[in-house]
C-alpha positions as CSV (number, residue, x, y, z in Angstrom):
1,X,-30.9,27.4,7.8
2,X,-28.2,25.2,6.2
3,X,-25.7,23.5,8.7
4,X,-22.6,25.4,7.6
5,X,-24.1,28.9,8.9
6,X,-25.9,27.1,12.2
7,X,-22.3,25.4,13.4
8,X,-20.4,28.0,12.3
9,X,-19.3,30.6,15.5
10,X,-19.4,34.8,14.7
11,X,-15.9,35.6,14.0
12,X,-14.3,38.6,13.0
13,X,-13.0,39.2,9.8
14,X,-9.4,38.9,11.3
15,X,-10.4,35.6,12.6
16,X,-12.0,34.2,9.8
17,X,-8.8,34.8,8.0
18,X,-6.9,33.2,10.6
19,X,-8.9,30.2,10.7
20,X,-8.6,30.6,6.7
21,X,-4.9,30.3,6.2
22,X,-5.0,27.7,9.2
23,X,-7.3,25.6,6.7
24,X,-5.5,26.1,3.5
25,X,-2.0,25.4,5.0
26,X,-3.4,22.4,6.7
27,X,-5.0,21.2,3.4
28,X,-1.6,21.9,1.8
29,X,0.0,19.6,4.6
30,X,-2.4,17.1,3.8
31,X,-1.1,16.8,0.1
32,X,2.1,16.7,0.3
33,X,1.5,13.3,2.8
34,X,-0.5,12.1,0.7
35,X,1.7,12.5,-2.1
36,X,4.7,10.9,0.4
37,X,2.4,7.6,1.1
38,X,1.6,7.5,-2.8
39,X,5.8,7.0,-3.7
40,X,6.1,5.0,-0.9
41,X,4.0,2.8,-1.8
42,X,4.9,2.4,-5.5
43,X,8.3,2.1,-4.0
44,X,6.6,-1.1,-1.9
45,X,4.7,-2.3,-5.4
46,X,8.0,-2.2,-7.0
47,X,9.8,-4.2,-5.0
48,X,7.3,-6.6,-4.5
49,X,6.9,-7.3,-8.0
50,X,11.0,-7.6,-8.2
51,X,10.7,-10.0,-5.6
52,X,8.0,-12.4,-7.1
53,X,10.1,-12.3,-10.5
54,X,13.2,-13.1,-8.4
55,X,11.2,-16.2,-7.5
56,X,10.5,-17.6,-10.7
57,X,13.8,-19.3,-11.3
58,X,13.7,-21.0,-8.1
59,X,10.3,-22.2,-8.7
60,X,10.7,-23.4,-11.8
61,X,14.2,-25.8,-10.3
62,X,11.9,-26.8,-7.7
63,X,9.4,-27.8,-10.4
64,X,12.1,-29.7,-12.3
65,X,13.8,-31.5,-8.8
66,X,9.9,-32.4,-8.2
67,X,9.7,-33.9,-11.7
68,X,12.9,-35.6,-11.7
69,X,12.4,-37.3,-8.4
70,X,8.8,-38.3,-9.4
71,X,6.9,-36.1,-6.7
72,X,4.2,-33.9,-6.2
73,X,5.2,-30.0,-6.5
74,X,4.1,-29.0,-2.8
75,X,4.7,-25.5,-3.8
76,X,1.8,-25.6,-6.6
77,X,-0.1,-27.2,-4.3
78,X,-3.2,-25.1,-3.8
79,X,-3.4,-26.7,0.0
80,X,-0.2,-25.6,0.7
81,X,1.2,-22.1,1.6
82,X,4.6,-22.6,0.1
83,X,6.8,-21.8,3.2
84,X,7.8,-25.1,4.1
85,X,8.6,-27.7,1.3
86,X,7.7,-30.1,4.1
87,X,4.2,-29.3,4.5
């Protein structure tokens, strides 16, 4: 006896179609959220990836002040976690 037909209750045929159009509207609701987290999150990928470009300029200044004034890039630092110049 598979476990589909042990678990599954005696309904009537009204029920079953109930239960039916319960499950496809469901699965229906489903897809469309699923659909709404996928654009929301290639909406987050794409502003993330403007944001890291935007920060490409800046680095490269800091880069050149570094150079000019002889020190060590903290930012390139693989110890450091580029927040704080200082660190």
């Amino acid at each position: 006896m598979s476990t589909e037909t042990h678990d599954r209750m005696a309904l009537t045929k009204e029920e079953s179609d109930v239960f039916q159009r319960r499950r496809t509207l469901a699965r229906q609701e489903l897809e469309k959220v699923d659909a709404e987290i996928e654009l929301e999150l290639e909406q987050v990928r794409e502003r993330i990836a403007a944001l890291q470009q935007k920060r490409v300029g800046p680095l490269k200044m800091y880069d050149a002040a570094c150079t000019m004034l002889g020190i060590d890039n903290d930012l390139t630092n693989p110890n450091s976690n580029g927040t704080d110049p200082k660190s």
